[in-house]
Chimera marker file (.cmm) of the C-alpha trace (Angstrom):
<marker_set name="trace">
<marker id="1" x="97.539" y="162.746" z="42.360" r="1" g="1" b="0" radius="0.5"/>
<marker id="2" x="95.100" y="160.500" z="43.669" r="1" g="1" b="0" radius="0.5"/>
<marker id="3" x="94.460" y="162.858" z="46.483" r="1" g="1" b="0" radius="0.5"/>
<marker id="4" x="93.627" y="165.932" z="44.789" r="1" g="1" b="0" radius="0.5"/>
<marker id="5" x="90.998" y="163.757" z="42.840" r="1" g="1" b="0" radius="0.5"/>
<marker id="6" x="89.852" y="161.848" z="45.930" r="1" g="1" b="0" radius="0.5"/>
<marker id="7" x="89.255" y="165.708" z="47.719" r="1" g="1" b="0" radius="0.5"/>
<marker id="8" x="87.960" y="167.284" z="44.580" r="1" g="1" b="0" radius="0.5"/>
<marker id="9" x="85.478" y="164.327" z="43.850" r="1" g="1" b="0" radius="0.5"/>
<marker id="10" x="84.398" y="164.231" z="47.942" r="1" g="1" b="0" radius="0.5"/>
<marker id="11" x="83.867" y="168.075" z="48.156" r="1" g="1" b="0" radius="0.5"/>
<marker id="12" x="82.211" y="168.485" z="44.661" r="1" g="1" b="0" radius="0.5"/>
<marker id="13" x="80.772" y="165.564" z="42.901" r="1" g="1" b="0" radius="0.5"/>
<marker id="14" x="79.556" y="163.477" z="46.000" r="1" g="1" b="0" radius="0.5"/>
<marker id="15" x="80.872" y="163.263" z="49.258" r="1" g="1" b="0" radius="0.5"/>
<marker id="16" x="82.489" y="159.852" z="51.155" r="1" g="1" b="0" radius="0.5"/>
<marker id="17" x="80.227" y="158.229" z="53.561" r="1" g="1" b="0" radius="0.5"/>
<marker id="18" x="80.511" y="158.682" z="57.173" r="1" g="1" b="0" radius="0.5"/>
<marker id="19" x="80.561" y="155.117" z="59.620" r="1" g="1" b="0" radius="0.5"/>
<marker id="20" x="78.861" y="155.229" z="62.906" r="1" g="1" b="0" radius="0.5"/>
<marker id="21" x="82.416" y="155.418" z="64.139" r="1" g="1" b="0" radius="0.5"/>
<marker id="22" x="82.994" y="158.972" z="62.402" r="1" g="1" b="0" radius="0.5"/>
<marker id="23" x="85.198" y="157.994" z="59.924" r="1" g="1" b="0" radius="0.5"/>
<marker id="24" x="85.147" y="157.561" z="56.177" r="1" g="1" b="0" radius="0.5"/>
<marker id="25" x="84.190" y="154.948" z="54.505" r="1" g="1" b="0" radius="0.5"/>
<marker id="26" x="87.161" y="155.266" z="51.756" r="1" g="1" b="0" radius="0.5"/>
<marker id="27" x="90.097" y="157.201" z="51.997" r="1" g="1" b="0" radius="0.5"/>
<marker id="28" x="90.607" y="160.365" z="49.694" r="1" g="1" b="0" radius="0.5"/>
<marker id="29" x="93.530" y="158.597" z="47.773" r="1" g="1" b="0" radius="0.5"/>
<marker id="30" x="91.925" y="155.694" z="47.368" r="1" g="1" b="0" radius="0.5"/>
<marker id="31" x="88.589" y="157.770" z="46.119" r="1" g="1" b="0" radius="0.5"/>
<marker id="32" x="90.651" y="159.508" z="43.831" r="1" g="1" b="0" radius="0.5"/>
<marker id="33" x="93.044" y="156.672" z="42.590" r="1" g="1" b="0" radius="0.5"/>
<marker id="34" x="89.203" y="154.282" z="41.759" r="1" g="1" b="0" radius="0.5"/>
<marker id="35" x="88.019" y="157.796" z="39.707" r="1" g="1" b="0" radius="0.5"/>
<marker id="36" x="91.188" y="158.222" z="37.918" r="1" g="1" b="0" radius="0.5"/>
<marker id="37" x="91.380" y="153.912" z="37.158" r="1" g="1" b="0" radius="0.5"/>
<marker id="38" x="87.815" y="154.002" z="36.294" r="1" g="1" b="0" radius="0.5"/>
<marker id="39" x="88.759" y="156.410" z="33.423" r="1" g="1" b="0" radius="0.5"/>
<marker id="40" x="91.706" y="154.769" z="32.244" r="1" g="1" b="0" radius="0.5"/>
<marker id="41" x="90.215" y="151.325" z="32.150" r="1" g="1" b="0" radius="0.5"/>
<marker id="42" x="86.541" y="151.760" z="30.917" r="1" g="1" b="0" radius="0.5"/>
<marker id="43" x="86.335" y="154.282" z="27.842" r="1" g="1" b="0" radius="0.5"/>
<marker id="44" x="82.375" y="154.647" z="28.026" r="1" g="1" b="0" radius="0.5"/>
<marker id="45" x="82.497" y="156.023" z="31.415" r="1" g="1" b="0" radius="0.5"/>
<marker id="46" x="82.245" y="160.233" z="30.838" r="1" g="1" b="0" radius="0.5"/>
<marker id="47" x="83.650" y="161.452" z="33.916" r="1" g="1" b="0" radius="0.5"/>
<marker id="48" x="81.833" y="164.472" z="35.919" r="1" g="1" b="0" radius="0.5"/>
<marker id="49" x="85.015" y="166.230" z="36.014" r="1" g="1" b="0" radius="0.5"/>
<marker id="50" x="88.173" y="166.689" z="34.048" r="1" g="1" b="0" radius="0.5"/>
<marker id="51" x="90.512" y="164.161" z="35.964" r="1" g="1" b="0" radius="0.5"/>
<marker id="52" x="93.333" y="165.224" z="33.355" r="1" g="1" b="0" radius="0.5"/>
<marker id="53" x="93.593" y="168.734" z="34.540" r="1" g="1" b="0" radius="0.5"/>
<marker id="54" x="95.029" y="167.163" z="38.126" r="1" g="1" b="0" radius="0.5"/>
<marker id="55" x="97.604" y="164.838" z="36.031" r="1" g="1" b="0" radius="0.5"/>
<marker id="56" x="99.142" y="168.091" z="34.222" r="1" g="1" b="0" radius="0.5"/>
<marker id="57" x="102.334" y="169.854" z="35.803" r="1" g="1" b="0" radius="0.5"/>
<marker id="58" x="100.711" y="173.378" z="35.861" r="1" g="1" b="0" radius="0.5"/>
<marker id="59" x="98.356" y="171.667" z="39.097" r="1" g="1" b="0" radius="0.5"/>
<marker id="60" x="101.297" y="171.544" z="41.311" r="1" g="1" b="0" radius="0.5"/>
<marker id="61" x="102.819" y="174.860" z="40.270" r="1" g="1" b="0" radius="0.5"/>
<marker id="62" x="99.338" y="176.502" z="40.637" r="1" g="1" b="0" radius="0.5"/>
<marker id="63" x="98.894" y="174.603" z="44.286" r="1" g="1" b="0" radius="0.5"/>
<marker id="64" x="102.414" y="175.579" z="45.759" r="1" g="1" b="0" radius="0.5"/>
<marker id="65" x="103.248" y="172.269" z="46.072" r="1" g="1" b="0" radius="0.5"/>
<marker id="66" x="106.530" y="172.879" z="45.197" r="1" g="1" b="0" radius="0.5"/>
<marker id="67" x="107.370" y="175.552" z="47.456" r="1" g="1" b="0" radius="0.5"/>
<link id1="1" id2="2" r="1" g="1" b="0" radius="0.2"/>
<link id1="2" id2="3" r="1" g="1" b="0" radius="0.2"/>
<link id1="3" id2="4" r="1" g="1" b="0" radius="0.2"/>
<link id1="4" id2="5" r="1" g="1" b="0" radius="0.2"/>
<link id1="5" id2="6" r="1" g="1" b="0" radius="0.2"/>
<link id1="6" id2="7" r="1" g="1" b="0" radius="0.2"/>
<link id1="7" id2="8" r="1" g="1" b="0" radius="0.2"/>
<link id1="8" id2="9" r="1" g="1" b="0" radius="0.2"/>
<link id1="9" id2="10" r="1" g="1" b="0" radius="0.2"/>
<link id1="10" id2="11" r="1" g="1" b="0" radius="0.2"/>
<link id1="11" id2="12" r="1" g="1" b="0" radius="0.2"/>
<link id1="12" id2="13" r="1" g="1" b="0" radius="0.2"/>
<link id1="13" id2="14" r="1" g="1" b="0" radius="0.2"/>
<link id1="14" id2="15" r="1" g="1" b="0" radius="0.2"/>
<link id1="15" id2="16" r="1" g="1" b="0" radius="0.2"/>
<link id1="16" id2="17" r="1" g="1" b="0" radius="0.2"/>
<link id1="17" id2="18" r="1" g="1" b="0" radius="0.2"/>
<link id1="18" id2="19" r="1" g="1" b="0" radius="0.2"/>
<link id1="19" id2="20" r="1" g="1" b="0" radius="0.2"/>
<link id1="20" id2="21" r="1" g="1" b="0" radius="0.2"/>
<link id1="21" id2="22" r="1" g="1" b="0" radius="0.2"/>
<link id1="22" id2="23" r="1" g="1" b="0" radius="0.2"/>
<link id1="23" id2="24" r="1" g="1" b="0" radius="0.2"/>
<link id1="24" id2="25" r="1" g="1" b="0" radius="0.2"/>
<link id1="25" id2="26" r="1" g="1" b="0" radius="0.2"/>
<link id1="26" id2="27" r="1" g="1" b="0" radius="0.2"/>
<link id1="27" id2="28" r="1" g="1" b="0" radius="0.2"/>
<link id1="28" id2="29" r="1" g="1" b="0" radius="0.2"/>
<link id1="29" id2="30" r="1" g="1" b="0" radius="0.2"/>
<link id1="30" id2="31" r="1" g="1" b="0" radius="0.2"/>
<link id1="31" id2="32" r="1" g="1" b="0" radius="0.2"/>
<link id1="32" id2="33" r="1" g="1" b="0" radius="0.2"/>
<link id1="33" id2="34" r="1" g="1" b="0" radius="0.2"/>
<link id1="34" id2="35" r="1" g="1" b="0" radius="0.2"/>
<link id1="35" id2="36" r="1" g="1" b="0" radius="0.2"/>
<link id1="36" id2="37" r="1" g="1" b="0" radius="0.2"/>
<link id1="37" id2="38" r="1" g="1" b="0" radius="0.2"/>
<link id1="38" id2="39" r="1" g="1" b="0" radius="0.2"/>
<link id1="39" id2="40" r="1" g="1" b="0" radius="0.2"/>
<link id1="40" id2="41" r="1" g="1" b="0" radius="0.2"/>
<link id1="41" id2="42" r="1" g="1" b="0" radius="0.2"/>
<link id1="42" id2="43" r="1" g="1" b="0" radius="0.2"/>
<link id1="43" id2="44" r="1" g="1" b="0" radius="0.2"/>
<link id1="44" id2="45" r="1" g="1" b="0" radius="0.2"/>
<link id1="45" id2="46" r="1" g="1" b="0" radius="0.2"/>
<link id1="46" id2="47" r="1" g="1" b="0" radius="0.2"/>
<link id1="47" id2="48" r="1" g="1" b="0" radius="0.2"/>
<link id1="48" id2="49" r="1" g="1" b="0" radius="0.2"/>
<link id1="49" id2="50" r="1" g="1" b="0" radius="0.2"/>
<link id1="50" id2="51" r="1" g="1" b="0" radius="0.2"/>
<link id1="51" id2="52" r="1" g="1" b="0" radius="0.2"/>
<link id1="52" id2="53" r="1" g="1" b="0" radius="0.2"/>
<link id1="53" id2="54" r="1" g="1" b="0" radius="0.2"/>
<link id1="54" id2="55" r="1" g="1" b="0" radius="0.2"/>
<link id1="55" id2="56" r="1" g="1" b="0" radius="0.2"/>
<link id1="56" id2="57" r="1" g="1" b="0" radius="0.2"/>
<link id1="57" id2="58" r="1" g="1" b="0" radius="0.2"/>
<link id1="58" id2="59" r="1" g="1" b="0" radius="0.2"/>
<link id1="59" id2="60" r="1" g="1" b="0" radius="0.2"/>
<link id1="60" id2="61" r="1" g="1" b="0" radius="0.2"/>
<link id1="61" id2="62" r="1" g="1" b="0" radius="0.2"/>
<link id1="62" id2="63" r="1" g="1" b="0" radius="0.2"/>
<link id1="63" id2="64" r="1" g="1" b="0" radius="0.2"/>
<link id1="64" id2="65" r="1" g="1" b="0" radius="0.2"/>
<link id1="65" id2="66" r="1" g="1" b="0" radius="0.2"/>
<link id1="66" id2="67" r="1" g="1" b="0" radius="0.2"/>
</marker_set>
């Protein structure tokens, strides 16, 4: 879950930082797992995105994760 977040948030909303080294700064799971926290813990926070639409059962189905 947290990845689908972490890649929807980097493509979309705003990307990961690139080091000198030409890596990211943050993984995509652990971009994705801080959005979906972030939510959970702090209920002023209006997210850019509905996170909830990854969490459902139709995402995987609709990704061929399954198959």
């Amino acid at each position: 879950m947290g990845y689908l977040v972490g890649e929807h948030k980097d493509i979309n909303i705003k990307p990961i930082r690139i080091l000198k080294h030409g890596r990211k700064a943050k993984s995509l799971v652990k971009y994705g797992l801080e959005e979906i926290s972030t939510i959970l813990l702090r209920p002023t926070y209006t997210p850019k995105f509905d996170v909830f639409k990854f969490l459902s059962c139709r995402t995987f189905v609709r990704l061929n994760v399954f198959e």
